[in-house]
TINU-417144 format. One record per atom (N, C-alpha, C): residue in three letters; x, z, y. Coordinates in steps of 0.1 Angstrom, whole numbers, plus 5000, padded with zeros to 4 digits. Atoms other than C-alpha are relative to their C-alpha. Example, Ala and Ser with C-alpha at 12.3 -4.5 7.8 and 13.67 -1.06 7.14 Angstrom:
ALA500950004988
ALA512350784955
ALA500950005012
SER499150004989
SER513750714989
SER499250085011
This chain:
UNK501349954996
UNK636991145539
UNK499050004988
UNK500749995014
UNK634991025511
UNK500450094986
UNK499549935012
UNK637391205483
UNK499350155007
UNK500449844989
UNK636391545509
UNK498649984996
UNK501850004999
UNK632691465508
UNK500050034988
UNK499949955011
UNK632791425472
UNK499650104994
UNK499849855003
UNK633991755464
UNK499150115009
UNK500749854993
UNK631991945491
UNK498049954992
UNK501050065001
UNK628991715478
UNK499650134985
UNK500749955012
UNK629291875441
UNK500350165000
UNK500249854993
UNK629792245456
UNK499150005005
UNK501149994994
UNK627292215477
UNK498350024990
UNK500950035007
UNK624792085452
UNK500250064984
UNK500049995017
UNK625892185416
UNK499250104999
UNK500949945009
UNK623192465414
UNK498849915004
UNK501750085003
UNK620392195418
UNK500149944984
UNK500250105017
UNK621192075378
UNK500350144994
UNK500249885009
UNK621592465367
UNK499150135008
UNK501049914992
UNK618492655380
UNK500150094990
UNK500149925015
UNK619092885342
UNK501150125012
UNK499449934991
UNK621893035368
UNK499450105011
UNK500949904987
UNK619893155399
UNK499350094992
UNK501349895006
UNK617093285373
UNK500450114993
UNK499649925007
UNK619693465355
UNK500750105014
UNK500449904990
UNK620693645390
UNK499150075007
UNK501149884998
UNK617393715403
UNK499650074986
UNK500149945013
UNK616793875364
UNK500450115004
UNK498949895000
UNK619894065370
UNK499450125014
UNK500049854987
UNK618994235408
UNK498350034995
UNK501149965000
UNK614794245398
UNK500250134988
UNK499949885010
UNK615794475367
UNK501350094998
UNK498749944996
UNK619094595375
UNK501350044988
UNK499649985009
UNK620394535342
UNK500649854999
UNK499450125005
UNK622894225331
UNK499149934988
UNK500950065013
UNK621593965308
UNK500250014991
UNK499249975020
UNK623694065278
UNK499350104998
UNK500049815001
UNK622294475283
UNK498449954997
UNK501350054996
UNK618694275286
UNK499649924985
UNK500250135007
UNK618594025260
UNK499350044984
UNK501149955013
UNK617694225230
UNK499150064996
UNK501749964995
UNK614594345244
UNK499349925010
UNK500750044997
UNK613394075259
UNK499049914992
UNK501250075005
UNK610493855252
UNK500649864991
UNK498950165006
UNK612593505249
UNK500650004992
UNK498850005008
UNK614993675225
UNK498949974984
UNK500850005013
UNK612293765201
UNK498749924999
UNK500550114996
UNK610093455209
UNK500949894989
UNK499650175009
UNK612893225195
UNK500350084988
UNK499649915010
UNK613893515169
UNK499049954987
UNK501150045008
UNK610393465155
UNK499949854996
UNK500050095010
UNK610993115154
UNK500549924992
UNK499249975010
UNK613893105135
UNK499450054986
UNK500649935012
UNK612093315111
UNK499149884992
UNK501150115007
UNK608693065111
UNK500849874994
UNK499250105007
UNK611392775105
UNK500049984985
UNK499550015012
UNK612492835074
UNK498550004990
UNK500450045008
UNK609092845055
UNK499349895003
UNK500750145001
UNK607792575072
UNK500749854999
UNK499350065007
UNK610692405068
UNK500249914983
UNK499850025012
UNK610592385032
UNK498549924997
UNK501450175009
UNK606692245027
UNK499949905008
UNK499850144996
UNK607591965055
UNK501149924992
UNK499350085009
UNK610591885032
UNK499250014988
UNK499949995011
UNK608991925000
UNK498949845001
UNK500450114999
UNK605991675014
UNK500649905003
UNK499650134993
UNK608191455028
UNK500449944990
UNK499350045012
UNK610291404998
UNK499249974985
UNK500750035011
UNK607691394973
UNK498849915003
UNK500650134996
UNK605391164989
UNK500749895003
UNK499550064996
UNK607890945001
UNK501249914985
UNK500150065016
UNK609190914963
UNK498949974995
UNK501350045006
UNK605890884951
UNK500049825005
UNK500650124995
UNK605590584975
UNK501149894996
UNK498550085006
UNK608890414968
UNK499949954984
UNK500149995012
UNK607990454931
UNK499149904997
UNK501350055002
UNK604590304932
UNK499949835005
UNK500150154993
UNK605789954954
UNK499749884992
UNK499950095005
UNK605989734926
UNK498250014991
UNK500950035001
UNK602389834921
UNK499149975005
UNK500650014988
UNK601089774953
UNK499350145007
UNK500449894996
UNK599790124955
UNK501450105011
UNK499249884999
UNK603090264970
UNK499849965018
UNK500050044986
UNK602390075007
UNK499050125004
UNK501049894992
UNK599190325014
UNK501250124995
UNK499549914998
UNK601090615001
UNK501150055008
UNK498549964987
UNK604490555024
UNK499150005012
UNK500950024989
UNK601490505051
UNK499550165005
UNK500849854998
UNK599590835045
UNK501650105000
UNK499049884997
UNK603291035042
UNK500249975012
UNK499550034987
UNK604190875077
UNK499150055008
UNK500849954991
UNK600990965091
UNK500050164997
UNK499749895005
UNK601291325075
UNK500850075009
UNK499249984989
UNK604491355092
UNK499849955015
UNK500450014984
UNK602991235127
UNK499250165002
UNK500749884998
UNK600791515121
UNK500550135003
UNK499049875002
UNK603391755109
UNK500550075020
UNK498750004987
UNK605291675148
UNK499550025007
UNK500749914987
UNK602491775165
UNK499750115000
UNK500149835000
UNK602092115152
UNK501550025002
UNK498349974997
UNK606192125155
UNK499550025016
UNK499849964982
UNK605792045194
UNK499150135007
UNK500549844992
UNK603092345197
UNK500250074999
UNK498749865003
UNK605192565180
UNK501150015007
UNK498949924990
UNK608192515204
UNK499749995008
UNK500449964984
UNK606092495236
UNK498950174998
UNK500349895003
UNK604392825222
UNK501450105002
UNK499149915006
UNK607592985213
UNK501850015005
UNK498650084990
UNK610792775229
UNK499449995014
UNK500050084987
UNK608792685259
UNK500549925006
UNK499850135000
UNK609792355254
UNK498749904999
UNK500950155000
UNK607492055269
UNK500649894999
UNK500050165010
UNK607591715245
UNK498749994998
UNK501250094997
UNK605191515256
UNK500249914984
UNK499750045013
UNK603791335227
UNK500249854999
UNK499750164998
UNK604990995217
UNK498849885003
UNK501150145001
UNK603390665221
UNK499350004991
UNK501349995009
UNK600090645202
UNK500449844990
UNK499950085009
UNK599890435171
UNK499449825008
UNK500650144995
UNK599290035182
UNK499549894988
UNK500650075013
UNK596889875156
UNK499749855009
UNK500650144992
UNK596289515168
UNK498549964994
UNK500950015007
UNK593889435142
UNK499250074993
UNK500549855011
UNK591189665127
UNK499949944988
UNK500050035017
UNK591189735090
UNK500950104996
UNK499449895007
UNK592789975069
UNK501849914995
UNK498050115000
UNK596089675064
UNK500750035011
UNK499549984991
UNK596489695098
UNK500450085003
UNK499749795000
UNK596590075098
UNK501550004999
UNK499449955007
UNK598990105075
UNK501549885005
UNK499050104996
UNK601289795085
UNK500950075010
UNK499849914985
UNK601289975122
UNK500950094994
UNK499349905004
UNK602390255106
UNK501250004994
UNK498850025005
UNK604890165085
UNK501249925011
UNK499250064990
UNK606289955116
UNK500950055011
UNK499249914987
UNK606690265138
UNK501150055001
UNK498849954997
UNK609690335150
UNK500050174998
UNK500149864996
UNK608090675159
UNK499550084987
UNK500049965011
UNK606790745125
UNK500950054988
UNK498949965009
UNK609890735110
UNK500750105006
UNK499449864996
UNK611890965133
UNK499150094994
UNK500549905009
UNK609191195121
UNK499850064989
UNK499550045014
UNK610091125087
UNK501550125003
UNK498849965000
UNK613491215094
UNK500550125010
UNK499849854996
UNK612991535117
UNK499450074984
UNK500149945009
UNK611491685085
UNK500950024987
UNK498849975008
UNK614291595061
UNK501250105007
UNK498949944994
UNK617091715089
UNK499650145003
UNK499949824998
UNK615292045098
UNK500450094994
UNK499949905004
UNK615392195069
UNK501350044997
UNK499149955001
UNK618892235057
UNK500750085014
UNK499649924987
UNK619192365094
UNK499050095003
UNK500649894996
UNK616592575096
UNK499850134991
UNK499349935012
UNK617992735058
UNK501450075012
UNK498949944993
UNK620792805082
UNK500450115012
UNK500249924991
UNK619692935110
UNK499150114999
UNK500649865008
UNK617493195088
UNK501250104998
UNK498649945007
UNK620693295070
UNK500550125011
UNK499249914990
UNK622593345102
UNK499450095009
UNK500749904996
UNK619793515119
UNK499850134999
UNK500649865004
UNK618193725098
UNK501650114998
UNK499149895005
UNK621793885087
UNK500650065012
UNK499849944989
UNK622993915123
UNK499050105008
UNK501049974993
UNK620094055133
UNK499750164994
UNK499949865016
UNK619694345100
UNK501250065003
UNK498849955003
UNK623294425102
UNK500250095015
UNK500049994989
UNK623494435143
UNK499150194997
UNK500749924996
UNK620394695145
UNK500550164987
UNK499849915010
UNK621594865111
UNK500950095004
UNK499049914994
UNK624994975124
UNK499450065012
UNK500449884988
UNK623595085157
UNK499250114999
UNK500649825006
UNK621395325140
UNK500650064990
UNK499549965012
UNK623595405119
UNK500550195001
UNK500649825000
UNK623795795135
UNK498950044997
UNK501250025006
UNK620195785129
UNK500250024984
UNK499949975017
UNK620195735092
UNK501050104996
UNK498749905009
UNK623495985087
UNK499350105005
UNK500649884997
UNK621096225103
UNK499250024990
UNK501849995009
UNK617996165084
UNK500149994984
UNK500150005019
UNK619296105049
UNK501750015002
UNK498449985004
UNK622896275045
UNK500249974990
UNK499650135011
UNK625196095023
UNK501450064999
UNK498049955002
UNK628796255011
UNK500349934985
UNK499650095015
UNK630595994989
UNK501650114997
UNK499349905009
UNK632096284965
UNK501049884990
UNK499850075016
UNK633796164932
UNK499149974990
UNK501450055008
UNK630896184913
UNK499349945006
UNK500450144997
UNK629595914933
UNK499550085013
UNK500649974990
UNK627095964963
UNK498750174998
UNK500749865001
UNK624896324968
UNK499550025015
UNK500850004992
UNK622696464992
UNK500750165002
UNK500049854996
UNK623796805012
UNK499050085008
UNK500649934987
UNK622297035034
UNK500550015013
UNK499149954992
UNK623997245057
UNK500949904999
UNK498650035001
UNK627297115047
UNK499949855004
UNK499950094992
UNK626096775062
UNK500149995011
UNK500450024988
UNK625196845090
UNK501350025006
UNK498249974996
UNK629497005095
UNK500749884995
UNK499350175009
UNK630496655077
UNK499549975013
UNK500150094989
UNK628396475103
UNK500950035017
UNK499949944987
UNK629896705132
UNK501649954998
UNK498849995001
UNK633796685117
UNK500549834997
UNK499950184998
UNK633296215114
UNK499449935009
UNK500850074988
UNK632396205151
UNK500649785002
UNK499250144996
UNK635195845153
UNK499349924988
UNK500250125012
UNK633895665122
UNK498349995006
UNK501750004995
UNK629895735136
UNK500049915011
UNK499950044990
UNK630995625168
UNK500549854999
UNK499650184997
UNK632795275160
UNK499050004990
UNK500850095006
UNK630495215134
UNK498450005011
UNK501350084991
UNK627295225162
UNK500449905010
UNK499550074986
UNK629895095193
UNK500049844985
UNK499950105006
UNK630494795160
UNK498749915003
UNK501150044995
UNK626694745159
UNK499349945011
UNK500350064981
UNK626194745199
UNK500349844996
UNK499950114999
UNK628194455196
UNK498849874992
UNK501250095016
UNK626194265164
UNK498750025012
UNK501450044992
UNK622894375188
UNK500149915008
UNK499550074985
UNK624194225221
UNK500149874997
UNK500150135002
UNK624793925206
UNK499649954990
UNK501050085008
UNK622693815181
UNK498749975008
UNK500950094988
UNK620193695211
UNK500749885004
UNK499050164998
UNK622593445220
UNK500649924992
UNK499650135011
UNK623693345184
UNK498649915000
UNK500550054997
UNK620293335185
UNK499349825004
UNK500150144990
UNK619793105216
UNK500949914997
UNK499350124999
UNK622292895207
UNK499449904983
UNK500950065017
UNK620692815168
UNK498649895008
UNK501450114993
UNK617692715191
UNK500349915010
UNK499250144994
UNK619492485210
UNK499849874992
UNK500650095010
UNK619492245179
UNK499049954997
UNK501450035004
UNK616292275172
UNK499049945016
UNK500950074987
UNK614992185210
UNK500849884996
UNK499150144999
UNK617591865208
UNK499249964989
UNK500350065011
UNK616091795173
UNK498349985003
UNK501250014998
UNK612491825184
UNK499549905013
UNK500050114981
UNK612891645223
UNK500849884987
UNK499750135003
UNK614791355203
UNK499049944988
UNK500950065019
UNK612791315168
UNK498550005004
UNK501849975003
UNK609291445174
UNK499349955019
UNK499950074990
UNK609391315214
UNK499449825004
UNK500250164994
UNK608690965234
UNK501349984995
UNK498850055002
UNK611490745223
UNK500550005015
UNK499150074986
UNK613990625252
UNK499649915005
UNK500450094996
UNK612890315254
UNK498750045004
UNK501350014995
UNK609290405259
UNK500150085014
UNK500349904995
UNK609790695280
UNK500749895014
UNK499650084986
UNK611990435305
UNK499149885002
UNK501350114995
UNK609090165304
UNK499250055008
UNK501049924989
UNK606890445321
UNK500750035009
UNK499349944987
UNK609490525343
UNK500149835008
UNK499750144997
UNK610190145348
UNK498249965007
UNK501150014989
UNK606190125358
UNK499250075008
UNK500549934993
UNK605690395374
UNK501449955014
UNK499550054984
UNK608790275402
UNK499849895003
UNK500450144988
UNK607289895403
UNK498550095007
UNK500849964994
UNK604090095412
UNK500650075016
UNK499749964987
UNK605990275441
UNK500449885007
UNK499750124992
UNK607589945451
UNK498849975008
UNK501350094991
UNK604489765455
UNK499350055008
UNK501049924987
UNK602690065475
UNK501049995009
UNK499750014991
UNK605690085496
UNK500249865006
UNK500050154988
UNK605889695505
UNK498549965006
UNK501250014986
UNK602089705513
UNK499550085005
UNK499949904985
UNK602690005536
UNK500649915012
UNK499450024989
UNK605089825552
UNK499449865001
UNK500650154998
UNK603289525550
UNK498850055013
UNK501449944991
UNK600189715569
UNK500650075011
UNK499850014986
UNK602389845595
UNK500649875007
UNK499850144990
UNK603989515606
UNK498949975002
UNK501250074994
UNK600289415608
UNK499550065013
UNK500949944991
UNK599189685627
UNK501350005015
UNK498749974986
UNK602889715652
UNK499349855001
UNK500250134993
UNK601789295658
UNK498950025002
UNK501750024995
UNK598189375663
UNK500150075010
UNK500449914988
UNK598389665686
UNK501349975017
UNK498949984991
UNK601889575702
UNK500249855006
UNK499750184995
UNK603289195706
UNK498749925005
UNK501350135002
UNK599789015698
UNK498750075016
UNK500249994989
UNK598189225723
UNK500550005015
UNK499050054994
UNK600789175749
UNK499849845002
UNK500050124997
UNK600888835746
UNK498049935000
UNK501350034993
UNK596688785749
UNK499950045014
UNK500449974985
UNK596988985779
UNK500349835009
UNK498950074992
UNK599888745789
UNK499149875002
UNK500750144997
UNK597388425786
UNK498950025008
UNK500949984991
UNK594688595802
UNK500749995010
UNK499549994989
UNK596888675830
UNK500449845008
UNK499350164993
UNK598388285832
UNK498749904999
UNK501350045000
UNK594888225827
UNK499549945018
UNK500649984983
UNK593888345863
UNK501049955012
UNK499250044987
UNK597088245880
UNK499849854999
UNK500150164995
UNK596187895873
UNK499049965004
UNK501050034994
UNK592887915886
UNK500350025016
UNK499449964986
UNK594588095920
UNK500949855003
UNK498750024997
UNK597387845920
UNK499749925017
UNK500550054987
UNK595587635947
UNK499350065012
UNK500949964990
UNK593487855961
UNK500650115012
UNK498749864993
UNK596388175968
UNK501149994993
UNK498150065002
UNK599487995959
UNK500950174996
UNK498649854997
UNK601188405968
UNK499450104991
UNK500549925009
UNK598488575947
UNK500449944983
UNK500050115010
UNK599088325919
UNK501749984993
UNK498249984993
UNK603088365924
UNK500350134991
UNK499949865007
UNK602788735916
UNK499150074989
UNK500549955014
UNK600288715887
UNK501349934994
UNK499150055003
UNK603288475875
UNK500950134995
UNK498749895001
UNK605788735878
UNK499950104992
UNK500249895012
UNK603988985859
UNK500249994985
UNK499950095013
UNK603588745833
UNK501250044994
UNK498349975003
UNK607188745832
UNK500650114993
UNK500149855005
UNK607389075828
UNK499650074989
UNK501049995019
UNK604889095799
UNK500849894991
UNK499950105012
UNK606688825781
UNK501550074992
UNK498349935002
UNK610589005784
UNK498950194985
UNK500649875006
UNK608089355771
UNK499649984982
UNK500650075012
UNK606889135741
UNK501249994992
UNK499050065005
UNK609988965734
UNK500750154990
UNK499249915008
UNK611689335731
UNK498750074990
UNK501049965009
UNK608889465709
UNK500249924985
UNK499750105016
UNK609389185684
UNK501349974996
UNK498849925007
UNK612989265681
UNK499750114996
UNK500049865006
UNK612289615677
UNK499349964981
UNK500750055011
UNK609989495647
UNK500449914991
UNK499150105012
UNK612189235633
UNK501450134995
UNK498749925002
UNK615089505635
UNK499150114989
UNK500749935010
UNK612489705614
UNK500050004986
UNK499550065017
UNK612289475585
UNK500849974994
UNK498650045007
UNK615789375581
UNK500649975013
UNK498749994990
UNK618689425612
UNK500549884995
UNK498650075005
UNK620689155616
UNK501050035004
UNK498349974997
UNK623589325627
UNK500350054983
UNK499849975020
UNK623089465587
UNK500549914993
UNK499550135010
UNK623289125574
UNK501449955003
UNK498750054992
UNK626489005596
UNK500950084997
UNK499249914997
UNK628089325602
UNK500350124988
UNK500049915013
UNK627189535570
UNK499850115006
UNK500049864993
UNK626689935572
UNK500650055011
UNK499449914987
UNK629090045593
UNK499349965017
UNK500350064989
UNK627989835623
UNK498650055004
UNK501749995000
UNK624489855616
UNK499250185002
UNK500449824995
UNK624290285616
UNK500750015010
UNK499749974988
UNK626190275644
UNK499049955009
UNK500950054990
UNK623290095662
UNK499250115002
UNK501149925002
UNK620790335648
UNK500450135004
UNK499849864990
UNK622890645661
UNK500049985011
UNK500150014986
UNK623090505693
UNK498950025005
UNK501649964992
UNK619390535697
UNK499350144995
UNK499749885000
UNK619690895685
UNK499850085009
UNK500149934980
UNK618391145710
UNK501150144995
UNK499149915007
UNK621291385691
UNK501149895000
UNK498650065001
UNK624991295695
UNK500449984986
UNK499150055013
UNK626091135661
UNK501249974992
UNK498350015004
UNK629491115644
UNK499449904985
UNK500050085012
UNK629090805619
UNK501849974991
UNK498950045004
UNK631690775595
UNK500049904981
UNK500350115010
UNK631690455570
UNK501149974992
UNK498750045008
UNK634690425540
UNK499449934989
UNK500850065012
UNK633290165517
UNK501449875005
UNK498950125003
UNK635889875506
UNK499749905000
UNK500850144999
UNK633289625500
UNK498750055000
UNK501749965000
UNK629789585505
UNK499550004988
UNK500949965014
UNK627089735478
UNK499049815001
UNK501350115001
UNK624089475468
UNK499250035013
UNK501050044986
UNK621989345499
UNK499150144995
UNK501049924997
UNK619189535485
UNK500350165001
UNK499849884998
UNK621089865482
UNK500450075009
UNK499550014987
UNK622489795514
UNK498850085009
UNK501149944993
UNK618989785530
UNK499250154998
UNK500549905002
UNK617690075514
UNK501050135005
UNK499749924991
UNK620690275525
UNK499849985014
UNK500550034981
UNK620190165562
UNK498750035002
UNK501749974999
UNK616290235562
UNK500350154997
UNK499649845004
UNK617590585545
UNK499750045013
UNK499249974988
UNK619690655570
UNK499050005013
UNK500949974989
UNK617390565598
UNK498850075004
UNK501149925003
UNK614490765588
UNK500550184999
UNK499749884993
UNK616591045586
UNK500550055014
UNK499749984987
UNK618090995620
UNK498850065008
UNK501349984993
UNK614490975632
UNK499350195000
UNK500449875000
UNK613591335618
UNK500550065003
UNK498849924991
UNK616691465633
UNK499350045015
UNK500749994984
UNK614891325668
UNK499450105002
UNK501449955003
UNK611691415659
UNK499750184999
UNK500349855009
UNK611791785643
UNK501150065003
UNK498849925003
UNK615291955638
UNK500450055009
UNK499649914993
UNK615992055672
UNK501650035002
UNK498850025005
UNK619591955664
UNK500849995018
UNK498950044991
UNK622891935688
UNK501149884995
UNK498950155002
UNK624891715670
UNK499949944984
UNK499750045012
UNK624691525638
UNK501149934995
UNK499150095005
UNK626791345615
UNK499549914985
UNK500650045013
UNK626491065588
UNK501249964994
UNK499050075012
UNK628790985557
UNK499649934992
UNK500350095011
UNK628790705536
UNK501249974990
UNK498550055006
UNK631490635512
UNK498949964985
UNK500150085017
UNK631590475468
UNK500950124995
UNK499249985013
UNK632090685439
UNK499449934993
UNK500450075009
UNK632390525413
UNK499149845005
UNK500650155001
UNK629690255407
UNK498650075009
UNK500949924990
UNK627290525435
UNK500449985012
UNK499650064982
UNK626790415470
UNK499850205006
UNK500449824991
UNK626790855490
UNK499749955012
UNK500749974989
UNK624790895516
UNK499750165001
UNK500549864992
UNK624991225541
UNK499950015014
UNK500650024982
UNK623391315569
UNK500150155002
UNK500249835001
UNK623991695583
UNK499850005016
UNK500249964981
UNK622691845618
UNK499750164999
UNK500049884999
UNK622792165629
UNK498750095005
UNK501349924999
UNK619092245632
UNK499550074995
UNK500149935006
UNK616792435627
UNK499350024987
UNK500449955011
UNK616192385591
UNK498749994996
UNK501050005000
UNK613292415574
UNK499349874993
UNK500450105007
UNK612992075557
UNK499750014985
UNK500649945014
UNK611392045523
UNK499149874993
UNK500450115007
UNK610891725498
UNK498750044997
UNK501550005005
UNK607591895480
UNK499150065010
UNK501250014988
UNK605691935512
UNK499449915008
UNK500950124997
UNK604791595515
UNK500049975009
UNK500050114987
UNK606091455542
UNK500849874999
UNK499550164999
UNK608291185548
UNK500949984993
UNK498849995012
UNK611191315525
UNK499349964986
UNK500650015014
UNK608791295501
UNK499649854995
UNK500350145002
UNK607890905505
UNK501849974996
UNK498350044996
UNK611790845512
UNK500650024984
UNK499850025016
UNK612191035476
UNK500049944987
UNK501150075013
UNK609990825459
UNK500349885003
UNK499950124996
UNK611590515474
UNK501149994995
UNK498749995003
UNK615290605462
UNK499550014987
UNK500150035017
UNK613890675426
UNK499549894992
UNK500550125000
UNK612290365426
UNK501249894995
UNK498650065007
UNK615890235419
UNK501250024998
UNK499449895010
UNK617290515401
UNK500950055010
UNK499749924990
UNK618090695436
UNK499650144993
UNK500649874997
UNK618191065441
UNK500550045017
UNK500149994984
UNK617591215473
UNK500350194996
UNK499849824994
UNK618891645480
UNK500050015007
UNK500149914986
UNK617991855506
UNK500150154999
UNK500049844999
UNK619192165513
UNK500150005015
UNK500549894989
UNK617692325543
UNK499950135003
UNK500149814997
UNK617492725551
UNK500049965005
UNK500349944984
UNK615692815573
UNK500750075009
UNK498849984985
UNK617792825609
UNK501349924995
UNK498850135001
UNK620092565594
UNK500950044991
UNK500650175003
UNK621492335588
UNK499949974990
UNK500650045008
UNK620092105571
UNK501049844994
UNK499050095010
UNK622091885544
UNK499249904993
UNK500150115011
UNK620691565527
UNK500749884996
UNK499450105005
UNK622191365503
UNK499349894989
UNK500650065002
UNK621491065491
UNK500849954984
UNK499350105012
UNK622690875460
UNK499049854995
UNK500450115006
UNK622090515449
UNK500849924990
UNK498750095007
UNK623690235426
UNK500649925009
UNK499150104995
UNK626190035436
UNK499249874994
UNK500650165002
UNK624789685419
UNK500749865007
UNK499550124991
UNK627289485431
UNK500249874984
């Protein structure tokens, strides 16, 4: 069952990690032209075409500063003068990496956010320069400007000549019209008439040499695109947040979801004890209040406030199960997943088919968070979907706990509309979850879950 889920999992989902696919079919039906017949007249072709082109001379005065400041400074150390000059080429090159990233979000439409800002501890012009020389991120910028250029020498080369040659042959009826050419013996000559019966009697040599060209056009967009490939990789890794930084922000931007969601859930257990048990059980003392003032006076009135009591105390009791079963089931703890989503389909107002293949149990905490999943989607099942029958899968790839939930409603669900998928999403990323939904509208509706194992 889980090898089955698996496989329907990455069919189901594999165009959520290539949306370059869908865009390249609606392209295809909005213009009625394939992307190959497209590509050498569009905007993106000659967007990166151009900046291929701008590469190559900017290429050359980021290497020439790099290398000649960067000797200068190396040269100078044993004077003390060479520390400010390795300082000023590092900052140089910080500079350089920010006109780099608005040149490929101009022209790549590539967003690289910009790195971590310089961290001086101490002011002073030592400190400056210390900082600087210390940055990790300074230097990558250093060393995008040496690696560009012999690649961006290359990706001129291969451009510009696929690019000249491509359009050349394709016009190449064109120019045998416009400037006739008969290679005589005595070398090359210009006719008249008698070209024009030359051009009429070498229809097969006109013809493969434009059908040659087609090709050279057709695809020099995609040698192209693939030359700019490099240069996004070289610009997102060199001129970018490092890794490490960029996962510290990620690392405080999910204790920040943690903490909001434990004092959510902290503020409803207050408010389910305030509004539900705690008033319940005030009634209950008021009530055993008055039966003990009756007890002598209407023993049978006194009897049957009792009894109510009673009544209020069983109403309480299950209330504060429901609420303990809230924060943490113990059939979860005892019994593990399987046991424990079978509880929660049982209170399902949709017939559920649970089905649980796990060998050993995940980490407590990954435990709970699948089980809280799971029950929150049950709930929207109730709630909304309009469903006849659901089903839930859990199975382990790998070192990934799956979670799926499918019902045959009507559809219509949607993470960026801010509802409860959308807390739920932000609760699984929290620790390095992802959450998919696929809904169409009139059904059904498919979410899957993914977490770590952490055992």
């Amino acid at each position: 069952m889980a090898t089955e889920y698996g496989q329907e999992y990455g069919q189901e989902y594999g165009h959520y990690s290539g949306p370059g696919l869908r865009d390249a079919d609606e392209g295809e039906r909005r213009h009625g032209l394939p992307a190959v017949l497209r590509a050498p007249f569009e905007a993106r072709s000659w967007r990166e075409f151009g900046y291929v082109l701008l590469s190559f001379p900017i290429s050359i005065l980021l290497f020439v500063f790099a290398v000649t400041t960067m000797s200068l400074g190396v040269g100078l150390l044993l004077s003390f003068l060479g520390i400010p000059v390795l300082a000023a080429a590092l900052a140089g090159c910080r500079g350089f990496g920010a006109l780099e990233r608005a040149r490929a979000r101009g022209l790549l439409r590539l967003e690289v956010a910009a790195p971590e800002p310089l961290r001086v501890r101490k002011p002073g012009a030592l400190a400056w320069m210390g900082a600087m020389l210390k940055s990790g991120t300074s230097w990558r910028h250093l060393l995008y400007t040496v690696l560009q250029f012999p690649w961006a020498v290359f990706s001129f080369v291969v451009a510009v000549n696929f690019w000249t040659l491509g359009w050349a042959l394709l016009t190449y009826p064109l120019w045998f019209w416009v400037y006739p050419v008969y290679a005589g013996q005595g070398g090359f000559q210009l006719y008249g008439d008698e070209t024009h019966s030359m051009y009429l009697d070498n229809p097969f040599e006109i013809t493969v040499t434009a059908l040659v060209g087609l090709l050279f056009t057709l695809a020099t967009p995609w040698i192209v695109r693939a030359l700019t490939l490099v240069d996004r990789l070289l610009v997102q890794e060199l001129l970018g947040p490092s890794r490490l930084a960029t996962r510290v922000v990620e690392l405080e931007s999910d204790r920040g979801v943690v903490v909001d969601t434990a004092a959510a859930d902290l503020r409803r257990i207050e408010r389910d004890l305030h509004d539900g048990a705690q008033a319940r059980l005030v009634a209950l003392a008021m009530d055993l209040g008055l039966a003990k003032e009756k007890l002598t006076e209407d023993p049978r009135s006194a009897a049957q406030m009792v009894d109510e009591a009673h009544g209020e105390v069983k109403l309480a009791l299950q209330e504060l199960r429901d609420l303990a079963r809230g924060i943490h089931p113990a059939v979860l703890t005892d019994r593990g997943l399987d046991a424990a989503l079978s509880s929660v389909a049982s209170r399902c107002t949709v017939p559920v088919q649970v089905e649980v293949d796990l060998a050993q149990r995940p980490a407590p905490a990954i435990e709970g968070i699948a089980y809280f999943t799971v029950s929150e989607l049950l709930q929207n099942i109730s709630k909304h979907s309009r469903a006849r029958r659901a089903t839930v899968d859990v199975w382990q790839s790998d070192n990934r706990l799956m979670l799926q939930v499918v019902d045959d409603g009507v559809g219509g669900a949607d993470v960026s509309a801010g509802s409860g998928l959308a807390g739920l999403a932000e609760r699984l990323d929290a620790v390095d979850g992802i959450l998919v939904v696929d809904s169409p509208s009139g059904g059904p509706t498919r979410v899957t879950a993914e977490l770590p194992w952490r055992r």
